[in-house]
C-alpha positions in Angstrom: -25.7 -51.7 76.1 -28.9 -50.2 78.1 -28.7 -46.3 78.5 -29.1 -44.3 82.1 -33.1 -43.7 82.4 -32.4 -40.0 83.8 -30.0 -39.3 80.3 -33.3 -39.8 78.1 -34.9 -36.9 76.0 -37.6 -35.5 75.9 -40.5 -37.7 74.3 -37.2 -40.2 72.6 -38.6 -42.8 74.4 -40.5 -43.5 70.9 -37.7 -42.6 68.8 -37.7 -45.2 66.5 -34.4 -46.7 64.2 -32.8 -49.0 66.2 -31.2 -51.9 64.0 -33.1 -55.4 63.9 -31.4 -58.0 64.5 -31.5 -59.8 60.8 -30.1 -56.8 59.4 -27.7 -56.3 61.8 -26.3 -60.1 60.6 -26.3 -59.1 57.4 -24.3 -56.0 57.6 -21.6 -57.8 59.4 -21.8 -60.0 56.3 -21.4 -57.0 54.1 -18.7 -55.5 56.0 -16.7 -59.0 55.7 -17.0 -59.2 51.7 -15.5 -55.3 51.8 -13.2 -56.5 53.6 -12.4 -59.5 51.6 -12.4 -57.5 48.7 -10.5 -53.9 49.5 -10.2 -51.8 46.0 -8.2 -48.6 45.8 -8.6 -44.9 45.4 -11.1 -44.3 42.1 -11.2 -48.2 41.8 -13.6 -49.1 44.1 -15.9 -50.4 40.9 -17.3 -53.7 42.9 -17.4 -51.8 45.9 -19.6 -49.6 44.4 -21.8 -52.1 42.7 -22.4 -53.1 46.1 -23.9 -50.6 47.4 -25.8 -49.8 44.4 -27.5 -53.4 44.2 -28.5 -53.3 47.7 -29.8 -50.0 47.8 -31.8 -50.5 44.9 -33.0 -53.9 46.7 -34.9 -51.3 49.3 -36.6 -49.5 46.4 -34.2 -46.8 46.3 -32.2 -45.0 43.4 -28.9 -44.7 44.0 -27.1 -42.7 41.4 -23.2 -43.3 40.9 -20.9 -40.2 40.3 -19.7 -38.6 37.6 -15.9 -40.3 38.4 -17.3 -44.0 37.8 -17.4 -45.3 41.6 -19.0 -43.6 44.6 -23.0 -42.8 44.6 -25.0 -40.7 46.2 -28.4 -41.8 47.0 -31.5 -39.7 48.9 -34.1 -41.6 51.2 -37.3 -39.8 51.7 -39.4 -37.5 49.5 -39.0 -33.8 49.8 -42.7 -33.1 49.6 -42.6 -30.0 49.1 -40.5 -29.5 52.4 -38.0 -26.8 51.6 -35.9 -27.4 54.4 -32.3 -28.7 53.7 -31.4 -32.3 54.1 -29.0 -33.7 56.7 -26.0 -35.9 54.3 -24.6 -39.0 55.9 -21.0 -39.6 54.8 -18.9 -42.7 54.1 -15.8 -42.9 52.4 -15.4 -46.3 50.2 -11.7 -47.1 49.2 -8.7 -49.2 50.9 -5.2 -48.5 51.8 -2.1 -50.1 49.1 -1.1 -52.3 51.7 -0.9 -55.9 53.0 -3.6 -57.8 55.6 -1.4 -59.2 57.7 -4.3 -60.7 60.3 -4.1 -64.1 60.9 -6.9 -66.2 62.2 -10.2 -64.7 60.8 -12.1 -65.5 57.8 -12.7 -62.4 56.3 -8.6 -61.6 55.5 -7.9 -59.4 52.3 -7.7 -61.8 49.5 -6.1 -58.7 47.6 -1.8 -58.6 47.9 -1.2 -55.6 49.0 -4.7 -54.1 49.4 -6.6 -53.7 53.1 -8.9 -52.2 54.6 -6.7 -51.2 57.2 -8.3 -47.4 58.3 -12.2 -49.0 59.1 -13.6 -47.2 55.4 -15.3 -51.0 55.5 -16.9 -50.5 58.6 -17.9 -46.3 57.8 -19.5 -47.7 54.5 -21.4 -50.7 56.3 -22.8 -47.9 58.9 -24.0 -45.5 56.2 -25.7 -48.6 54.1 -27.1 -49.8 57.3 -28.7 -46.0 58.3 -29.9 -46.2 54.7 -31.6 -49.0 55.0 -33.4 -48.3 58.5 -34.7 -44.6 57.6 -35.7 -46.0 54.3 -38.0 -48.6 56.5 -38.9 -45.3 58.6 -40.0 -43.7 55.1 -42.4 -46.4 54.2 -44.1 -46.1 57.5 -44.2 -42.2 57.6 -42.1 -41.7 60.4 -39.0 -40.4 58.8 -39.6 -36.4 59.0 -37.1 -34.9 56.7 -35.2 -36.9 53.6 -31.7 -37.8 54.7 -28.8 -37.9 51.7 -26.3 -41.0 51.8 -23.1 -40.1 50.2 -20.7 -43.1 49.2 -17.3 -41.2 48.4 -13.9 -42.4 46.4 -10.7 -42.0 47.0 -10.3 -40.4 50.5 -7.3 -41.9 50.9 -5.7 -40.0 47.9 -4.8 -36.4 48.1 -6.3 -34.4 47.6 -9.2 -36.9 48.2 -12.1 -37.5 46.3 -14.7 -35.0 48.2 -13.7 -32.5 45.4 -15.1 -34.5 42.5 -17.8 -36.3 45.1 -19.0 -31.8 45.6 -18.9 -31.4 41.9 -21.0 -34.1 41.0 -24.2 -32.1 43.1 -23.5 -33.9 46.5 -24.0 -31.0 48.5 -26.9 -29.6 46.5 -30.5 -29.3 49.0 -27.5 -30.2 52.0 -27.5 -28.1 55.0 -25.5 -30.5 57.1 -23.5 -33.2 57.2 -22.2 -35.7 59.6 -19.4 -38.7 59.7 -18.2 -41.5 61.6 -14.3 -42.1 61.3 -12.7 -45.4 63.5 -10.9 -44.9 66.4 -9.4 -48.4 68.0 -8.5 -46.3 71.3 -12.3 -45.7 72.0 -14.2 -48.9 73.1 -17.0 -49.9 71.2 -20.6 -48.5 72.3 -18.6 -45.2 72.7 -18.1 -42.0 70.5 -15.5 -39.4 70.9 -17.0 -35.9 70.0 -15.1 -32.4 69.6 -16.2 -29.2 69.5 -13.5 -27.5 66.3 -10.5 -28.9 64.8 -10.4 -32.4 65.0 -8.1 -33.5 62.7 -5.0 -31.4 61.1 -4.6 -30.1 57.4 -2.2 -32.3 55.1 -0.2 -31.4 52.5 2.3 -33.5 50.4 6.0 -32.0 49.6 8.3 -33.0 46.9 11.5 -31.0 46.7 14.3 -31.5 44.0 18.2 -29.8 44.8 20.5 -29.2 41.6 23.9 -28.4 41.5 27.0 -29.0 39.5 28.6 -32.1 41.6 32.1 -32.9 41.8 34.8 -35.1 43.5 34.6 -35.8 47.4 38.1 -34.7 47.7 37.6 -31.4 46.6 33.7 -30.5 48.0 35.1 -26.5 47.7 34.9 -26.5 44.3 31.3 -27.4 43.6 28.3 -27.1 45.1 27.9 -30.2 48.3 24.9 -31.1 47.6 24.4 -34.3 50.4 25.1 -31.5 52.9 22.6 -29.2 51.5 20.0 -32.1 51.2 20.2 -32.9 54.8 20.4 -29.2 56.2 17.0 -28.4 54.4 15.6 -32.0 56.6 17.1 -30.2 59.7 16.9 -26.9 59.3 13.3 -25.7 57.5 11.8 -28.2 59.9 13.0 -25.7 62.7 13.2 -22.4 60.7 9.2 -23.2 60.3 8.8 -23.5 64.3 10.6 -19.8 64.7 8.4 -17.9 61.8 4.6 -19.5 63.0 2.8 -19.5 65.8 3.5 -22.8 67.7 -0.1 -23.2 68.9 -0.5 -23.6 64.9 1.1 -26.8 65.4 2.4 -26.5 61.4 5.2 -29.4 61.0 7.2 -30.5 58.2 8.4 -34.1 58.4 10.1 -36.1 55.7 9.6 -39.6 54.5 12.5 -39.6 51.8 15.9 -39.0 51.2 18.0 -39.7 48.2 21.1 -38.4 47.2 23.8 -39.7 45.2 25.6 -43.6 44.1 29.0 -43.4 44.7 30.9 -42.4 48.4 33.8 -40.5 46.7 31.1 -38.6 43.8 29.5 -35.5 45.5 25.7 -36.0 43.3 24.5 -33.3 41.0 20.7 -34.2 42.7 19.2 -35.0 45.4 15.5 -34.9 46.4 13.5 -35.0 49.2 9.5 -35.5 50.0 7.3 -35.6 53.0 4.4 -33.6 54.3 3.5 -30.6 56.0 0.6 -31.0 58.5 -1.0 -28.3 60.2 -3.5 -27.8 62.9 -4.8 -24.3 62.5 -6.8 -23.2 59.2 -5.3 -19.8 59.1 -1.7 -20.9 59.5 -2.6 -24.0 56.8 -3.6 -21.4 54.2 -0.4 -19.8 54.7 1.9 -22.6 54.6 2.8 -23.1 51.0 4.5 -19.6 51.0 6.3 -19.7 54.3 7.6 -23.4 53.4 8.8 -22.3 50.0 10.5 -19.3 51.8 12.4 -21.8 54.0 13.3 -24.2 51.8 14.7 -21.5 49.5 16.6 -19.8 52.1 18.5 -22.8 53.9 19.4 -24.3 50.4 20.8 -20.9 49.0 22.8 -21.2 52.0 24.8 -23.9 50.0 24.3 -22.6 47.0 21.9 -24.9 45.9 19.3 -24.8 43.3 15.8 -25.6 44.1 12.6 -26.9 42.6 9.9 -27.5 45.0 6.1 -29.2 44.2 4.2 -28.4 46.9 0.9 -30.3 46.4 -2.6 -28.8 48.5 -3.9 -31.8 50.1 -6.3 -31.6 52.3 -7.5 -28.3 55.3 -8.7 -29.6 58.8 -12.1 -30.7 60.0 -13.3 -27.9 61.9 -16.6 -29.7 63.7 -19.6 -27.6 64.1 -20.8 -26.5 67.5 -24.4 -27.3 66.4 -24.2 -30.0 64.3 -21.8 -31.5 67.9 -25.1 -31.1 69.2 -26.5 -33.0 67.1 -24.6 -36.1 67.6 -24.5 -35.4 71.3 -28.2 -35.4 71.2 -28.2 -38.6 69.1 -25.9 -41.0 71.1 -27.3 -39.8 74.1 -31.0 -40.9 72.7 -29.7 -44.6 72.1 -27.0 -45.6 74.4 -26.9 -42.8 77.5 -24.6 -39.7 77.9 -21.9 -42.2 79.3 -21.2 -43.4 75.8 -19.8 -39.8 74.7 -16.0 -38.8 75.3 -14.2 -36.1 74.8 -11.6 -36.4 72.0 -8.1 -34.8 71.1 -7.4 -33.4 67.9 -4.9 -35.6 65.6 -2.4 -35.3 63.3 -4.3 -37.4 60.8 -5.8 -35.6 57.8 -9.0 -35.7 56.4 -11.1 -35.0 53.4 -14.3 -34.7 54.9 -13.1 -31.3 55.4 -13.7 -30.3 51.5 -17.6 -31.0 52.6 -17.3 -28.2 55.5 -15.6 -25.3 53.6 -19.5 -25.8 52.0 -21.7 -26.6 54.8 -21.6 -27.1 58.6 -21.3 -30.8 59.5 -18.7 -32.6 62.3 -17.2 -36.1 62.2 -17.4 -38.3 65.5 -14.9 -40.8 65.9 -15.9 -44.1 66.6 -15.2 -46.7 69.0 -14.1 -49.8 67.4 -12.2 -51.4 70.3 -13.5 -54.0 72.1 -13.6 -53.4 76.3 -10.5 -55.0 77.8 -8.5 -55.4 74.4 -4.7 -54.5 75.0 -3.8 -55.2 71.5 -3.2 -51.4 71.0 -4.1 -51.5 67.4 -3.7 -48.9 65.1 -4.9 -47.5 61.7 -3.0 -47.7 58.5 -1.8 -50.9 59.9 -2.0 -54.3 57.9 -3.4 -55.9 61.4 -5.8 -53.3 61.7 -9.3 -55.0 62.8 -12.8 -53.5 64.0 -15.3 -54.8 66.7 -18.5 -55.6 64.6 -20.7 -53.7 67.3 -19.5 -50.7 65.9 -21.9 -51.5 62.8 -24.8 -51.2 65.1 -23.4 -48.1 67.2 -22.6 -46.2 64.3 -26.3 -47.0 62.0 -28.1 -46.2 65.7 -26.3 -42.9 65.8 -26.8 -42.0 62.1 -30.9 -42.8 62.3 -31.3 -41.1 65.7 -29.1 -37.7 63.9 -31.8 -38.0 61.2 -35.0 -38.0 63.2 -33.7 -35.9 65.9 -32.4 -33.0 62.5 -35.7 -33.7 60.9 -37.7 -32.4 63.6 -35.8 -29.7 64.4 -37.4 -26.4 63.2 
């Protein structure tokens, strides 16, 4: 895609960092045997080696985190430059399910293991980037060193950007950017948001006791199916009463269970699901007003409660600047045609454990190709990516770097 001549920059018509062809074939190549080869949460061990091998092909010195996969790796010598470096961010592992796509070559050959939310394609981009500015570096026109970050376990709360912080990720940072897939943007485009962009998500497990008894005589005991299913109903709409509805906080469950036997009222019955929220100040307050609910519609029926109420993940709140940024750098390579306007989602993300440090903002990317009515979606085992997204995404990343680098 050619960009409008009236969208250019000022003095980008030299910006170098576009991706040459042979590379570009190669990181197609690379992106396949991710594909081919999807490893879990914290198990991403070949995944990582990877990365490390090719990274250390281009002379550079990846290091690999304290967990055992993920790396970090820096491109470019400080040089005495004191000025913080931009971080490039990829997240590495697969979802437990099964690649149901039919008719391409590069198919899970993992049961039950896919790459099925485009981590493939983010990790291709950021090795791709890496491997361009790295090019810039040997030729002096790389003005600040950039940080690739590799990171575990996104997909498990409360995702591996904790342990990726902790192992020095962030340290000389003072921004970072991210790519996620988006298969309802075409390819050659990127969605951009100014704030939240995705919601926070929290996992909830609860557990409802009581003494049980026969059907016939549910007055006796504690009726404990009833109580099961008036805590799915009713906290669910108790919540939307006691919080601001532009918080958006929702509970919605995913399980059930109560009892074996249609004339035994059960002694226990659990439930779990998740509580997503898209406000930060309503997400902080959340495990408190949840417990409150639960508690008070399950003492309603005399039920006892045990509730696990695991902190997974706050919302990616996008940087005004750092929008900029990106803004600046798609508009540099492919015109200001190529930027949308996104919604915020429902989805969560870990990315956000990197902006409660720094400012940064994620860009989601178009991975659909024009005219496709498939209507594919993430987290599903057909899930696919156009390829061109590879060369959208590295383009974006090198033109972020240059255009952050020479910023004052």
């Amino acid at each position: 895609m050619s960009r409008d001549s009236d969208d250019r920059l000022p003095g980008d018509e030299a910006l170098p960092g576009t991706l040459p062809e042979p590379l570009r074939a190669e990181l197609i190549a690379f992106r396949r045997d991710l594909h081919m080869h999807p490893e879990l949460g914290n198990q991403e061990f070949r995944t990582t080696a990877a990365i490390k091998a090719r990274l250390e092909k281009a002379g550079l010195a990846p290091r690999v985190l304290d967990t055992g996969t993920g790396l970090i790796c820096d491109v470019g010598s400080r040089s005495g430059d004191p000025r913080p470096m931009l971080a490039l961010r990829a997240d590495i592992d697969a979802l437990p399910i099964p690649d149901t796509k039919a008719g391409v070559p590069y198919r899970s050959t993992v049961p039950d293991r896919a790459h099925a939310c485009g981590h493939d394609i983010h990790t291709t981009s950021v090795l791709g980037a890496g491997l361009v500015l790295a090019e810039l570096d040997r030729q002096g026109l790389l003005p600040r060193p950039v940080r690739l970050i590799f990171q575990p376990a996104e997909e498990v709360l409360p995702g591996g950007a904790p342990d990726t912080i902790a192992s020095g990720a962030l340290e000389g940072v003072g921004r970072i950017i991210g790519v996620h897939c988006d298969p309802k943007v075409d390819v050659g485009r990127i969605g951009l948001r100014v704030g939240a962009i995705t919601s926070a998500c929290d996992r909830l497990e609860v557990s409802l006791d009581g003494p049980g008894g026969h059907t016939a005589r549910p007055h006796l005991t504690t009726d404990l199916v009833t109580a099961a299913s008036k805590v799915a109903t009713e906290v669910p709409a108790l919540l939307a009463r006691r919080v601001d509805a532009r918080a958006g906080l929702a509970v919605t469950w995913g399980r059930l269970e109560a009892g074996h036997a249609c004339n035994v009222i059960p002694q226990h019955a659990e439930l779990s699901g998740t509580v997503r929220c898209l406000d930060l100040a309503a997400w902080r307050e959340a495990p408190d007003l949840v417990h409150a609910a639960i508690d008070e519609v399950a003492g309603m029926h005399g039920a006892k409660t045990v509730i696990n109420y695991v902190r997974g993940v706050p919302p990616v709140v996008n940087d005004a600047a750092v929008i900029d940024l990106l803004a600046g750098a798609m508009t540099a390579r492919r015109g200001s045609y190529a930027i949308e306007d996104t919604e915020q989602s429902l989805g969560g993300e870990d990315f956000s454990w990197y902006l409660e440090h720094v400012p940064g903002a994620m860009a989601r990317l178009g991975v659909r190709t024009p005219g496709d009515t498939a209507r594919l979606d993430l987290h599903r085992g057909d899930f696919d990516a156009d390829e061109e997204a590879i060369t959208v995404a590295v383009e974006l990343f090198t033109a972020a770097a240059q255009l952050d680098g020479n910023s004052a």
